[in-house]
N, CA and C atoms as an extended XYZ file, in Angstrom:
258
Properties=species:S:1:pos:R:3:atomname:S:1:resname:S:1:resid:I:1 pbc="F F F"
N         0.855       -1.169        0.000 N   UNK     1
C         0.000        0.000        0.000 CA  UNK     1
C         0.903        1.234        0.000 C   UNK     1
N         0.850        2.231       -0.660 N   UNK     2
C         1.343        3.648       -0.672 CA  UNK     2
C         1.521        4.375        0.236 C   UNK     2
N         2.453        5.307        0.649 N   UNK     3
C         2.110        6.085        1.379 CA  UNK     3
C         0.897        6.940        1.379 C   UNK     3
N         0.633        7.241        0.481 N   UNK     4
C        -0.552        8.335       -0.266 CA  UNK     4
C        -1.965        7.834        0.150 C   UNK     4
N        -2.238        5.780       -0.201 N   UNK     5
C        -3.473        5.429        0.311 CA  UNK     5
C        -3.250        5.387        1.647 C   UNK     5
N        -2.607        4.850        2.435 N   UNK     6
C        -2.348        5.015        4.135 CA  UNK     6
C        -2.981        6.381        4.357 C   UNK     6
N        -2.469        7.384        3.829 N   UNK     7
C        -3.050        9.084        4.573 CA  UNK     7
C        -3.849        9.222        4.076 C   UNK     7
N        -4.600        8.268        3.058 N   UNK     8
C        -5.897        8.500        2.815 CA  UNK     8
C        -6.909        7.545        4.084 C   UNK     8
N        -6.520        6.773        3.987 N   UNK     9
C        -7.062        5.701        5.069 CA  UNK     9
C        -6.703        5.759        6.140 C   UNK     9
N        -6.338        6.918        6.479 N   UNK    10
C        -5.894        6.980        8.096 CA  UNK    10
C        -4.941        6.596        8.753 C   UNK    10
N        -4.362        5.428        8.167 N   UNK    11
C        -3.108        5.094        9.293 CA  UNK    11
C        -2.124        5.963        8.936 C   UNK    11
N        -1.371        5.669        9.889 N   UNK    12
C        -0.111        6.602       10.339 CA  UNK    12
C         1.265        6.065        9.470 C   UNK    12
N         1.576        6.913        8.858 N   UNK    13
C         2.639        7.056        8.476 CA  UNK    13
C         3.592        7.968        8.300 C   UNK    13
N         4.596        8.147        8.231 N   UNK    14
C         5.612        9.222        7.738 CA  UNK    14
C         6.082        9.426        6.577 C   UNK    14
N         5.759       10.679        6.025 N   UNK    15
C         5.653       10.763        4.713 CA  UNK    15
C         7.522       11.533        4.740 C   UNK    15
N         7.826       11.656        3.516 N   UNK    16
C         9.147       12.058        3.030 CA  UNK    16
C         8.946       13.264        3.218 C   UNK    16
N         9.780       14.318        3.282 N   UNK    17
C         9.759       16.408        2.639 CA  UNK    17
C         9.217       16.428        1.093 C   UNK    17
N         9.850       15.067        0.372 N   UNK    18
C         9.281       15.480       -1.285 CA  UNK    18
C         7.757       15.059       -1.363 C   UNK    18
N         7.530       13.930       -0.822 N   UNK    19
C         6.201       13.398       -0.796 CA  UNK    19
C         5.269       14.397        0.159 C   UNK    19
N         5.225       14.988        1.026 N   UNK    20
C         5.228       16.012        2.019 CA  UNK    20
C         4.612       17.009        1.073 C   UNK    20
N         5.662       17.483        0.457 N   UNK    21
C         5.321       19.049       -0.444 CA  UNK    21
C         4.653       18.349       -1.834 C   UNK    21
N         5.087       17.046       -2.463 N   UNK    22
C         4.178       16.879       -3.943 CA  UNK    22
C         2.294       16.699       -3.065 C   UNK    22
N         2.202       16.522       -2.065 N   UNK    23
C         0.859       16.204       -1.626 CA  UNK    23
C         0.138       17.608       -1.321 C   UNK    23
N         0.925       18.783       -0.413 N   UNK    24
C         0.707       19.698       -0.692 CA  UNK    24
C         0.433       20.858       -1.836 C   UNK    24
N         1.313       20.713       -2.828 N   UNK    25
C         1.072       21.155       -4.235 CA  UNK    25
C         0.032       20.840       -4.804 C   UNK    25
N        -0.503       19.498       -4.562 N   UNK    26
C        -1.845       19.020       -5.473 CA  UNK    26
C        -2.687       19.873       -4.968 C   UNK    26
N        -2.695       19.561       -3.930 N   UNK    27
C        -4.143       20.286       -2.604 CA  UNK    27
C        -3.919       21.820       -3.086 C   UNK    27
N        -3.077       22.510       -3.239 N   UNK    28
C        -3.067       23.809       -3.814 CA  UNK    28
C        -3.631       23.997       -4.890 C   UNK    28
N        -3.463       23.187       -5.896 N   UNK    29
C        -3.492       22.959       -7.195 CA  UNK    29
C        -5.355       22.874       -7.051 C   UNK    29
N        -5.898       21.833       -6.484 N   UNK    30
C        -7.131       21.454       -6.620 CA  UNK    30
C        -7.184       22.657       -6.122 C   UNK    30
N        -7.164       23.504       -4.589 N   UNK    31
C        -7.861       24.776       -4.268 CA  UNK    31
C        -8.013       26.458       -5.547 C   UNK    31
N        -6.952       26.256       -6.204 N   UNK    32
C        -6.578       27.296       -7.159 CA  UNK    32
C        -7.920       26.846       -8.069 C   UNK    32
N        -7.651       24.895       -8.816 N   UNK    33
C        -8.714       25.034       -9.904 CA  UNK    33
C       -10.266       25.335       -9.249 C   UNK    33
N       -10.523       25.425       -8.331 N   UNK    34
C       -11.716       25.021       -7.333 CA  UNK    34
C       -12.054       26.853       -7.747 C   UNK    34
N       -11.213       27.641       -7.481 N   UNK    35
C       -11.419       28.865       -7.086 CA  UNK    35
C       -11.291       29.736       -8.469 C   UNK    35
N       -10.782       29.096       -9.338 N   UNK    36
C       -10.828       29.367      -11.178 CA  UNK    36
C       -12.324       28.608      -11.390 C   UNK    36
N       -13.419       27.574      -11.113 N   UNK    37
C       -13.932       27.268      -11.417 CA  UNK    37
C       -15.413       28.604      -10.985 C   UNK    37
N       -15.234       29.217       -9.853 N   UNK    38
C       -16.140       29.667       -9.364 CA  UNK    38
C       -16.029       31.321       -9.417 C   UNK    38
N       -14.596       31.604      -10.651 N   UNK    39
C       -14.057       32.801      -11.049 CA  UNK    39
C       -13.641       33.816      -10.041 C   UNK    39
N       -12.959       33.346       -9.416 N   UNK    40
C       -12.494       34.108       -8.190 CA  UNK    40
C       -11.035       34.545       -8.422 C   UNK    40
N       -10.336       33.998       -9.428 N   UNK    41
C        -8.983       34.031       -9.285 CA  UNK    41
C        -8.601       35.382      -10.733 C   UNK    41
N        -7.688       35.920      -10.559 N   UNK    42
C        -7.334       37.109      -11.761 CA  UNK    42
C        -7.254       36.196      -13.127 C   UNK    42
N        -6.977       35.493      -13.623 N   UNK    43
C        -7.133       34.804      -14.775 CA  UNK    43
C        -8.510       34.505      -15.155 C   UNK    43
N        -9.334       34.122      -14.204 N   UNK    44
C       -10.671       33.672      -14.261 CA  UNK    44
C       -11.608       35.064      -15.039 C   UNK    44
N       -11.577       35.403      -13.945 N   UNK    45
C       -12.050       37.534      -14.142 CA  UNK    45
C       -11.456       37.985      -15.692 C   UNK    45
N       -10.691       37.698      -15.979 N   UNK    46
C       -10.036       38.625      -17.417 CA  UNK    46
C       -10.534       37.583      -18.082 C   UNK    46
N       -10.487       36.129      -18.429 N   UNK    47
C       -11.253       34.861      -19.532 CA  UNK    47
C       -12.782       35.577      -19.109 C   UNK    47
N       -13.309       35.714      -18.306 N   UNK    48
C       -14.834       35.931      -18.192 CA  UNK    48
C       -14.960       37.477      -18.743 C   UNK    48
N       -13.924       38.107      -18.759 N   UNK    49
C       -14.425       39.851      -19.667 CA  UNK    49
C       -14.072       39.592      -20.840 C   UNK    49
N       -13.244       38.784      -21.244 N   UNK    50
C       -12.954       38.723      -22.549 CA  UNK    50
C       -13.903       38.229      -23.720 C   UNK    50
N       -14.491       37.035      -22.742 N   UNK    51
C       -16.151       36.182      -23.164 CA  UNK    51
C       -17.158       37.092      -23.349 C   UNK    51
N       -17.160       37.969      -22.358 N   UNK    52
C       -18.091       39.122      -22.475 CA  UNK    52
C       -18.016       40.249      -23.549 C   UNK    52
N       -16.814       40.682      -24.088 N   UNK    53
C       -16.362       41.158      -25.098 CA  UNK    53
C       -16.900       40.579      -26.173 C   UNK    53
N       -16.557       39.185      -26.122 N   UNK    54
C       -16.784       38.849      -27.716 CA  UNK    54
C       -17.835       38.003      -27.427 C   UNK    54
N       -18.808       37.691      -26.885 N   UNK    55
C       -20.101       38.037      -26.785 CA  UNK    55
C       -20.649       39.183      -26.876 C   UNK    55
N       -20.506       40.544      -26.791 N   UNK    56
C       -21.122       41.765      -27.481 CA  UNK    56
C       -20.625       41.974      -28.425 C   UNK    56
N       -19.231       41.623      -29.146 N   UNK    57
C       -18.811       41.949      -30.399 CA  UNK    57
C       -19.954       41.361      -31.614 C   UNK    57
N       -19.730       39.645      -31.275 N   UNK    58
C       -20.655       39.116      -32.122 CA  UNK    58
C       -22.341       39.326      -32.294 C   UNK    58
N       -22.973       39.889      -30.953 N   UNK    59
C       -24.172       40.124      -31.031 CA  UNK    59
C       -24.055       41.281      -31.639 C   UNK    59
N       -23.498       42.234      -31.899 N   UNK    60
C       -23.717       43.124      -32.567 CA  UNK    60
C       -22.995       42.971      -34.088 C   UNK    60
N       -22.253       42.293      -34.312 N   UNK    61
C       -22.212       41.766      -36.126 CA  UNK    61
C       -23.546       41.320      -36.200 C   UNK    61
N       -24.298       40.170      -35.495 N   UNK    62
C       -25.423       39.584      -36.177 CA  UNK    62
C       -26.450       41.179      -36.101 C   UNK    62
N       -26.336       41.960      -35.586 N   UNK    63
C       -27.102       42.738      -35.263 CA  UNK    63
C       -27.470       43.387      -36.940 C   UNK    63
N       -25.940       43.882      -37.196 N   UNK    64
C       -25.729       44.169      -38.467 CA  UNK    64
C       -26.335       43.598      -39.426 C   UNK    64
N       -25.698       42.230      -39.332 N   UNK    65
C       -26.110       41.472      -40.294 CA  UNK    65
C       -27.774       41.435      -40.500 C   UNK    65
N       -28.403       41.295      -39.496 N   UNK    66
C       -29.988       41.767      -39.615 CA  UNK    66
C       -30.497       42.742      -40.593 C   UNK    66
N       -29.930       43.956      -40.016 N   UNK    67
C       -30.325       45.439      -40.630 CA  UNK    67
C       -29.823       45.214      -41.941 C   UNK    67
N       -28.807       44.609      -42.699 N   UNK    68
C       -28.773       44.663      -44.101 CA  UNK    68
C       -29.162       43.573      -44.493 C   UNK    68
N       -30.293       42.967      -43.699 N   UNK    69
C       -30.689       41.313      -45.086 CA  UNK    69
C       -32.480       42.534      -44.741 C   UNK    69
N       -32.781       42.921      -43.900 N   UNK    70
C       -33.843       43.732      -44.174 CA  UNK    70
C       -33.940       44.841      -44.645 C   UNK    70
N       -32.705       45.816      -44.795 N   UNK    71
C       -32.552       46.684      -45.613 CA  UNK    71
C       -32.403       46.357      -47.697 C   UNK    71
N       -31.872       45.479      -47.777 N   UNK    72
C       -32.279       44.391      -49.075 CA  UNK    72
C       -33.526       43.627      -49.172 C   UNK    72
N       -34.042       42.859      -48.598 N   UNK    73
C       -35.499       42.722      -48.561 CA  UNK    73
C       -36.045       43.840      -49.142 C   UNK    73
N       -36.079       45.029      -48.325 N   UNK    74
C       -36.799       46.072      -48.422 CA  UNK    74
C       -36.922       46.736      -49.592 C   UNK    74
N       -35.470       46.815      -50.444 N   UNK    75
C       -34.949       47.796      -51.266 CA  UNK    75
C       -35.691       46.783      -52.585 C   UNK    75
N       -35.343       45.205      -52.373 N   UNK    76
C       -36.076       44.819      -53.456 CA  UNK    76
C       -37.586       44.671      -53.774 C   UNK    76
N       -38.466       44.427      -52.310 N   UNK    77
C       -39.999       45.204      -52.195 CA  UNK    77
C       -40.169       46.527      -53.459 C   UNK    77
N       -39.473       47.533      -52.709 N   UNK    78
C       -39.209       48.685      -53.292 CA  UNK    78
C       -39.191       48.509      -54.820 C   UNK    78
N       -38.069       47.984      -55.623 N   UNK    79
C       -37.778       47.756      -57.046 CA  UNK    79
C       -38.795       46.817      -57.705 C   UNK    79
N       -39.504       45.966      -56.814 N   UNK    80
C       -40.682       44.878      -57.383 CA  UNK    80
C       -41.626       46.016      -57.276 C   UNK    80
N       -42.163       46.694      -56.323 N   UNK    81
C       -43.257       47.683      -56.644 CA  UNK    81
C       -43.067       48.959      -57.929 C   UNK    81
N       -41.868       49.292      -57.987 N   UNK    82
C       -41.352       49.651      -58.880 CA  UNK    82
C       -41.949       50.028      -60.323 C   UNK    82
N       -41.387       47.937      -60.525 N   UNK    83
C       -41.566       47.879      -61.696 CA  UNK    83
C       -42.803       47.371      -61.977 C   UNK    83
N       -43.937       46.576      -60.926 N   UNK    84
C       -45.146       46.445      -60.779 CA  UNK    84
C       -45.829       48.132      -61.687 C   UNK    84
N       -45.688       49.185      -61.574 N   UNK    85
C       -46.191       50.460      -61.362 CA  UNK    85
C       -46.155       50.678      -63.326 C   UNK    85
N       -45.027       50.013      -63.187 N   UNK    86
C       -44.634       50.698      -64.834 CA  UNK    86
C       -45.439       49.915      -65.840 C   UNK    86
């Protein structure tokens, strides 16, 4: 059995300084992703404005894109009544 399952399972053992600090690092590691997951951390905050950015960038291309497939619609209404007239 491992040192690693032992301190999971409770018994007593003595762990190494390297085994010591690689067990600590994880536990950091999980608290950091834990705290990136729930956007708490400065990386988190700037990926979530940046999303937000280009989430309003693109809603406003399609926005565009709207106003000129109905501004064409329109213009050809326009040229069919047009030539309806003549």
């Amino acid at each position: 059995m491992s040192k690693l399952k032992m301190l999971i399972w409770g018994k007593k053992t003595e762990l190494s300084r390297r085994e010591s600090e690689e067990i600590e690092k994880q536990k950091a590691h999980e608290r950091y992703m834990k705290l990136q997951e729930q956007g708490k951390t400065k990386q988190a905050r700037k990926d979530l404005e940046r999303l937000a950015l280009i989430r309003q960038q693109r809603a406003d291309a399609a926005k565009k894109r709207e106003e000129k497939r109905e501004n064409r619609k329109n213009l050809k209404l326009a040229n069919n009544q047009g030539k309806e007239s003549l």
